[in-house]
N, CA, C and O atoms as CSV, one atom per row, in Angstrom:
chain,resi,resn,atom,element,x,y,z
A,1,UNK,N,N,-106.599,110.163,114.254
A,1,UNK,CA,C,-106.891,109.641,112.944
A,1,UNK,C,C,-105.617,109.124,112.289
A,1,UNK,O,O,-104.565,109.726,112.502
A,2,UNK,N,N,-105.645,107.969,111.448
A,2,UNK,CA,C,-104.528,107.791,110.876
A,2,UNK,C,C,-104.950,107.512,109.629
A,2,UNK,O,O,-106.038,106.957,109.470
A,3,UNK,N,N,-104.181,107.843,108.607
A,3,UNK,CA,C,-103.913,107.498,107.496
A,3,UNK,C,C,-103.044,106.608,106.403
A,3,UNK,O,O,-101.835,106.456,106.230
A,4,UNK,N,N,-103.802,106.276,105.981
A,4,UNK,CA,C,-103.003,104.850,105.170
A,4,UNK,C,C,-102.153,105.746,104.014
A,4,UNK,O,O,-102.646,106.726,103.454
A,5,UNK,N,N,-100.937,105.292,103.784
A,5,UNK,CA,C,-99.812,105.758,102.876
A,5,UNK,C,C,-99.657,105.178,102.028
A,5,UNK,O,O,-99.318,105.899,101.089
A,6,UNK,N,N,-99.738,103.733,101.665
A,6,UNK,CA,C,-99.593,102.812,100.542
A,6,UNK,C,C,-98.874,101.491,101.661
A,6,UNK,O,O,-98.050,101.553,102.574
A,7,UNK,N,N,-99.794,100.148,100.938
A,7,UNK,CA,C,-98.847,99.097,100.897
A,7,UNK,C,C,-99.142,98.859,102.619
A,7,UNK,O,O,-98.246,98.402,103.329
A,8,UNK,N,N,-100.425,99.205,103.151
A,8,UNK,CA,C,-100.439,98.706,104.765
A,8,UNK,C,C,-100.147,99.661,105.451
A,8,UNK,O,O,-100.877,99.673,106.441
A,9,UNK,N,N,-99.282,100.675,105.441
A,9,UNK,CA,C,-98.812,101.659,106.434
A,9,UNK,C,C,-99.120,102.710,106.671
A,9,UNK,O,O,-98.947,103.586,105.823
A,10,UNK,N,N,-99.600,102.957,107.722
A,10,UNK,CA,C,-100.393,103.991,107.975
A,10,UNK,C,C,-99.500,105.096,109.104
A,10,UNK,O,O,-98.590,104.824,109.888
A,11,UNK,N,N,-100.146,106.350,108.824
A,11,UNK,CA,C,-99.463,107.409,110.051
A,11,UNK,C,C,-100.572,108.123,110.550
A,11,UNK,O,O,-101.629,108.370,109.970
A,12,UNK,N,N,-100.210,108.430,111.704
A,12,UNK,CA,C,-101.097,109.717,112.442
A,12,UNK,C,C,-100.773,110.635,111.691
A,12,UNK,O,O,-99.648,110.912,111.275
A,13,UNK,N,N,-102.207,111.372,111.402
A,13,UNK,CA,C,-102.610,112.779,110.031
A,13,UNK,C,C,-101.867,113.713,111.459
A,13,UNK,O,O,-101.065,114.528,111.003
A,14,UNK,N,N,-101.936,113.771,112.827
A,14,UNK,CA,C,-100.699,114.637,113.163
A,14,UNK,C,C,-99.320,114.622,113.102
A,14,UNK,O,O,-98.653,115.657,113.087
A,15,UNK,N,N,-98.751,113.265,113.057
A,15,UNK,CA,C,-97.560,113.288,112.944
A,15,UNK,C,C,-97.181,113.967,111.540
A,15,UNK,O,O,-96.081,114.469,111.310
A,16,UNK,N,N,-97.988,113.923,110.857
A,16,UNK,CA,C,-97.795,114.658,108.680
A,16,UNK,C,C,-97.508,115.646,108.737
A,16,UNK,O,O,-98.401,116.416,109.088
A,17,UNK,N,N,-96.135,116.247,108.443
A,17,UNK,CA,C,-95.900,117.515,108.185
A,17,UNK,C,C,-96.084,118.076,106.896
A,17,UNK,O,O,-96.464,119.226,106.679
A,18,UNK,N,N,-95.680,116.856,105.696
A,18,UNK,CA,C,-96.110,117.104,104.890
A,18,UNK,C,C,-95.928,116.228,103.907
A,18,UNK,O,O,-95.050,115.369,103.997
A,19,UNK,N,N,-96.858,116.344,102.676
A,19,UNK,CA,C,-96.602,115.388,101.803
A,19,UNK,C,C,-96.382,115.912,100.170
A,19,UNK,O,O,-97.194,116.614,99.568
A,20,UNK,N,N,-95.333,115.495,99.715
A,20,UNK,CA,C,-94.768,115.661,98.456
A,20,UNK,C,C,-94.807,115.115,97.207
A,20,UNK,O,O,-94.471,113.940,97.356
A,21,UNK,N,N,-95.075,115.367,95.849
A,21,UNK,CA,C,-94.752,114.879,95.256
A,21,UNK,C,C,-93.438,114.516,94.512
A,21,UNK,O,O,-92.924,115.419,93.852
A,22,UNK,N,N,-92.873,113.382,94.538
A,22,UNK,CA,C,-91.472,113.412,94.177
A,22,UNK,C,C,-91.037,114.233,92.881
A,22,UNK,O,O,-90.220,115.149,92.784
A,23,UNK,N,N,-91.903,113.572,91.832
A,23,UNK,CA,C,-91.297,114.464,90.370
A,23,UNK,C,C,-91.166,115.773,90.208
A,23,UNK,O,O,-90.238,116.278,89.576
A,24,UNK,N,N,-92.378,116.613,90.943
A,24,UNK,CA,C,-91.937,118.132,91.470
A,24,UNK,C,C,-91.075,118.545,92.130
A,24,UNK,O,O,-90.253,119.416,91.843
A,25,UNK,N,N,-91.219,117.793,93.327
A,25,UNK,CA,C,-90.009,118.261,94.483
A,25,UNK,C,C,-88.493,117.815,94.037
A,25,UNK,O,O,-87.752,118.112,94.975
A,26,UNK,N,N,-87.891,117.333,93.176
A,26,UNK,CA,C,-86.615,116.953,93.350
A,26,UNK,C,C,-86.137,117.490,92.536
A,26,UNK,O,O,-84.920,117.332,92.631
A,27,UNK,N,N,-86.551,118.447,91.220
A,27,UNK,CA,C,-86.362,118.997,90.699
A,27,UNK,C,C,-85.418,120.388,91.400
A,27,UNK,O,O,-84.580,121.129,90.886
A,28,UNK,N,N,-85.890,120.335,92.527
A,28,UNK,CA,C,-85.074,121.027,93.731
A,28,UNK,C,C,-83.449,120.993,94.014
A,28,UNK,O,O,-83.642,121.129,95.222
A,29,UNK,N,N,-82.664,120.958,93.965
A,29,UNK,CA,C,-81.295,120.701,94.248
A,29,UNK,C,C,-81.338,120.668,96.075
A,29,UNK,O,O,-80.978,119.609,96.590
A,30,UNK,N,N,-81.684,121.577,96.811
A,30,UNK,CA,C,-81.771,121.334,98.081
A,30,UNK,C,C,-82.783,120.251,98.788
A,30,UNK,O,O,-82.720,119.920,99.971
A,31,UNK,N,N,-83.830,119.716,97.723
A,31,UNK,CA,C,-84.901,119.182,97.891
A,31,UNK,C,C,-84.186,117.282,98.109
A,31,UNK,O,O,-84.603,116.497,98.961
A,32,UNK,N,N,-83.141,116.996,97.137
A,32,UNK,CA,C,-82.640,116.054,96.749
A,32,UNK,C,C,-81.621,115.993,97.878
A,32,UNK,O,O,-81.591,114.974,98.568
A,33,UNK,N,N,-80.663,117.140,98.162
A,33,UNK,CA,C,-79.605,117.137,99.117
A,33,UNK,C,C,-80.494,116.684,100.528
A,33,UNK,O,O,-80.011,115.663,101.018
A,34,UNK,N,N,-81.441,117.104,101.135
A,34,UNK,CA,C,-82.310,117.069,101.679
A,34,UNK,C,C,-82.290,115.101,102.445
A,34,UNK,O,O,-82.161,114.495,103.508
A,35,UNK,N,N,-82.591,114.805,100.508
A,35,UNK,CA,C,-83.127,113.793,101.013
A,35,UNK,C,C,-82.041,112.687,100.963
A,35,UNK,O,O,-82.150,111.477,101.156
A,36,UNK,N,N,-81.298,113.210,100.746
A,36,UNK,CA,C,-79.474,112.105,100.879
A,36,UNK,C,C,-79.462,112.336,102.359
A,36,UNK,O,O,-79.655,111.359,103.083
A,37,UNK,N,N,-79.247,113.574,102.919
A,37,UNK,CA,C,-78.765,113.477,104.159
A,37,UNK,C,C,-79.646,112.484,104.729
A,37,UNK,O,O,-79.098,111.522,105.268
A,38,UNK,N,N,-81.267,112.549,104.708
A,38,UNK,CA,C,-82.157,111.525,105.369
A,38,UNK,C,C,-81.766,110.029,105.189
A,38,UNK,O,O,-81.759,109.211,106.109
A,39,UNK,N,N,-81.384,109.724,103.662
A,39,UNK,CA,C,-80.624,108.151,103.870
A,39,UNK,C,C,-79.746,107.335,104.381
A,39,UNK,O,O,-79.654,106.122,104.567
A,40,UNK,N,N,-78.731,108.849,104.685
A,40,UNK,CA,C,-77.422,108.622,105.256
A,40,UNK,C,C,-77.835,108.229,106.836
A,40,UNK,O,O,-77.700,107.267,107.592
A,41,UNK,N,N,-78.319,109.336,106.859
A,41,UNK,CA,C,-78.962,108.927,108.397
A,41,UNK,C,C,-80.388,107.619,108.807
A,41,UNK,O,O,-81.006,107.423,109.854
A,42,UNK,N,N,-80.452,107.108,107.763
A,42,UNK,CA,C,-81.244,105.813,108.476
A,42,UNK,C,C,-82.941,106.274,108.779
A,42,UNK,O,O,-83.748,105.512,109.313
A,43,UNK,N,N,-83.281,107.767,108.283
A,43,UNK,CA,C,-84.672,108.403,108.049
A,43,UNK,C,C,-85.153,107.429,107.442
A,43,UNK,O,O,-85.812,106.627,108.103
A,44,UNK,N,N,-84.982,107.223,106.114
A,44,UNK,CA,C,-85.668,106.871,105.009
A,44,UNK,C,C,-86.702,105.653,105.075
A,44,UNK,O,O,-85.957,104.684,104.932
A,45,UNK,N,N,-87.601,105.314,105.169
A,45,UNK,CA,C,-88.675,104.090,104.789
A,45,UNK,C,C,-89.333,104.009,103.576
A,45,UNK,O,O,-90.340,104.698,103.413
A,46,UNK,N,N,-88.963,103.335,102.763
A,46,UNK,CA,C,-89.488,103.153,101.755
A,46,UNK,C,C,-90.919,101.961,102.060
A,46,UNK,O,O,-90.807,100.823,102.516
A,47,UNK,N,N,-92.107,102.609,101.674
A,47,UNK,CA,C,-93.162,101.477,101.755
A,47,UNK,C,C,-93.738,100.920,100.703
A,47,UNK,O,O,-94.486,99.952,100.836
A,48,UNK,N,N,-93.392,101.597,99.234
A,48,UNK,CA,C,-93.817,101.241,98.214
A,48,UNK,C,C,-92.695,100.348,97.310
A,48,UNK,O,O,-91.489,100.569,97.196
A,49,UNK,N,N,-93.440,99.349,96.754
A,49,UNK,CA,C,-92.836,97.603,96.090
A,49,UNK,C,C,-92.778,98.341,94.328
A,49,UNK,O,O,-92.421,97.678,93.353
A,50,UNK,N,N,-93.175,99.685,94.266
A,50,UNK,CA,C,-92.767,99.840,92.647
A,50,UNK,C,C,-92.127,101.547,92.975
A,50,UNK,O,O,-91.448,102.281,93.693
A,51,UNK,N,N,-92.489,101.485,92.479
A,51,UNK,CA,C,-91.484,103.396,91.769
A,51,UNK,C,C,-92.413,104.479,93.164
A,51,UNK,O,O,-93.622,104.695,93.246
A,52,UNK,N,N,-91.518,104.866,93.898
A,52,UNK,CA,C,-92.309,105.375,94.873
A,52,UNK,C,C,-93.078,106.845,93.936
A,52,UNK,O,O,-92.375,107.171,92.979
A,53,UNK,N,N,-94.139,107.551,94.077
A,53,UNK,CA,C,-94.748,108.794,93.599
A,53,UNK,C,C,-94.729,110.007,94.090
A,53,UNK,O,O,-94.901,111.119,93.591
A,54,UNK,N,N,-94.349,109.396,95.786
A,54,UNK,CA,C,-94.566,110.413,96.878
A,54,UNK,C,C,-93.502,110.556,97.941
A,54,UNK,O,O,-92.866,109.503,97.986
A,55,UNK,N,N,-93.012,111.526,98.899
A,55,UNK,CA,C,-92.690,111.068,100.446
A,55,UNK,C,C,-93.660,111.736,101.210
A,55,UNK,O,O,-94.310,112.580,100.594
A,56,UNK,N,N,-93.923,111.566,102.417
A,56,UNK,CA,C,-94.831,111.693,103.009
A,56,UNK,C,C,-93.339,112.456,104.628
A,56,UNK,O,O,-92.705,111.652,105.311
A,57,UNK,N,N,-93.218,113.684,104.763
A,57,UNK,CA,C,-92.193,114.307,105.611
A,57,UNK,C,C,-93.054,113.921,106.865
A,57,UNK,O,O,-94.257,113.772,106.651
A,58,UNK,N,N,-92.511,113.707,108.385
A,58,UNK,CA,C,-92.549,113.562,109.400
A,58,UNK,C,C,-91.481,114.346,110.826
A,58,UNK,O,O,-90.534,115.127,110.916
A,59,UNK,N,N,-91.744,114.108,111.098
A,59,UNK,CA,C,-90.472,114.671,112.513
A,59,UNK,C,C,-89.614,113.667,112.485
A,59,UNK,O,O,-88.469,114.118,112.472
A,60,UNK,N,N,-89.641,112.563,112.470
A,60,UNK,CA,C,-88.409,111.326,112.339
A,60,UNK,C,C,-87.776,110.616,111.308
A,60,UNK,O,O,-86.663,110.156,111.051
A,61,UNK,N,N,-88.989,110.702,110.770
A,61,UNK,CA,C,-88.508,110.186,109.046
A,61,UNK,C,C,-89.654,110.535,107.936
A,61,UNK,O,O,-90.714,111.160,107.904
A,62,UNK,N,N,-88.645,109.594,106.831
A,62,UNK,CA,C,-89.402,110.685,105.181
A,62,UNK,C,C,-89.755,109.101,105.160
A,62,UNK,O,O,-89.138,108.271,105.826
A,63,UNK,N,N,-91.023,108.758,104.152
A,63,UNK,CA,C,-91.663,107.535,104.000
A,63,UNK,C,C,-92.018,107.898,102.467
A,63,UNK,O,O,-92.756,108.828,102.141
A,64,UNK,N,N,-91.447,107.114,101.682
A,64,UNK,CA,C,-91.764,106.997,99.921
A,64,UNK,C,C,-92.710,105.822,100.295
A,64,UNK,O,O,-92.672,104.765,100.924
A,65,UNK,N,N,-93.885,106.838,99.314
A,65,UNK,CA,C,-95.302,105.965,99.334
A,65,UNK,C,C,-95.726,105.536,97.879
A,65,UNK,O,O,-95.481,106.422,97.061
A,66,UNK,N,N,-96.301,104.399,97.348
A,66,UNK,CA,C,-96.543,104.537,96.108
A,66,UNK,C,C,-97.661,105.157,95.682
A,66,UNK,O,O,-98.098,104.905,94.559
A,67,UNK,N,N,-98.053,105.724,96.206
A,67,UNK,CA,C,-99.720,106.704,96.342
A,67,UNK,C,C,-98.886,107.903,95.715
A,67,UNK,O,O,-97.669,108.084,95.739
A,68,UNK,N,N,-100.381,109.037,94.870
A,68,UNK,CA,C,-99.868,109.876,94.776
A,68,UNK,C,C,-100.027,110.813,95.624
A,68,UNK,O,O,-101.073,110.629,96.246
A,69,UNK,N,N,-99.341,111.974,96.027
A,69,UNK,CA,C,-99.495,113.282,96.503
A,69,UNK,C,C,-101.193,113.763,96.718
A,69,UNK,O,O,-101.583,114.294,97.758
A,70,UNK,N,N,-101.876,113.540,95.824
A,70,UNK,CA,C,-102.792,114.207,95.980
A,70,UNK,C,C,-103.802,113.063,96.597
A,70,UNK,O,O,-104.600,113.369,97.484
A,71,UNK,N,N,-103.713,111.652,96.043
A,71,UNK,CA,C,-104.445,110.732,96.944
A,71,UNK,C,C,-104.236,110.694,98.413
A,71,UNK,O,O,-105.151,110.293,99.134
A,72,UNK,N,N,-103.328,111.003,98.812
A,72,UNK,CA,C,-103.226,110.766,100.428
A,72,UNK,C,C,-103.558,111.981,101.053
A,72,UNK,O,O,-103.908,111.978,102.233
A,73,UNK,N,N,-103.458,113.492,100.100
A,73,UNK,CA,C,-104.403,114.833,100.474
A,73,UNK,C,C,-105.342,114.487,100.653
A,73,UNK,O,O,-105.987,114.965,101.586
A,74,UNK,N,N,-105.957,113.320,99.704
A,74,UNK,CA,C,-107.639,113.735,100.013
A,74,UNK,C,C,-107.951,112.731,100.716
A,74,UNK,O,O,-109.142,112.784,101.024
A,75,UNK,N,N,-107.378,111.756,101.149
A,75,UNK,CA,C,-107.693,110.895,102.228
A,75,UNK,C,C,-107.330,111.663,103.896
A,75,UNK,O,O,-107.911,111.386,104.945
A,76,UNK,N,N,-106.623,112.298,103.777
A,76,UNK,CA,C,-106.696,113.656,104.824
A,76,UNK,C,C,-107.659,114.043,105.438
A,76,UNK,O,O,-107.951,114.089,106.633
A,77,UNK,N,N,-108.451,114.503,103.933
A,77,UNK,CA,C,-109.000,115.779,103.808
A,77,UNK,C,C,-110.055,114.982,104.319
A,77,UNK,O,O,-110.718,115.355,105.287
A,78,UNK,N,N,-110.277,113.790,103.669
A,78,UNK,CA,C,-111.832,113.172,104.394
A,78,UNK,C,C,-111.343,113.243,105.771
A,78,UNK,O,O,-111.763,114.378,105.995
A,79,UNK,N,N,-110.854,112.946,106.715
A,79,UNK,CA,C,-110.929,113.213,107.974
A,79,UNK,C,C,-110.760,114.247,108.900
A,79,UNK,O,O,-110.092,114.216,109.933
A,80,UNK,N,N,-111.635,115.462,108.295
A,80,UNK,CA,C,-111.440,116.565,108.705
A,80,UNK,C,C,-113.496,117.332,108.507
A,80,UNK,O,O,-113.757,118.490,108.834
């Protein structure tokens, strides 16, 4: 099954480790350090054309989606 993330791009619902909301999660200090190291290293895909809402974690890379957190849960969730 795959799932659409925003903006065309879609992932395998197995490859999803997990999905975040940014304004919660970065509030994090390790959450943010986290996600520098991922830029530095060439992780990062941004797929969303305005203010990303979300990342969507993987085994290879972090993907800022303009969807929120809970829309791409429940597009999940329908395929289950």
């Amino acid at each position: 099954m795959y799932i659409d993330i925003g903006e065309q791009k879609a992932l395998r619902l197995s490859e999803i480790i997990g999905v975040f909301d940014l304004d919660r999660v970065t509030i994090s200090k390790k959450t943010r350090e986290y996600l520098k190291i991922c830029e530095k290293n060439g992780q990062i895909e941004d797929v969303s054309r305005d203010i990303p809402l979300s990342f969507v974690l993987t085994e290879k890379k972090v993907y800022f989606s303009p969807l929120l957190a809970r829309t791409i849960y429940a597009r999940a969730s329908k395929n289950f």
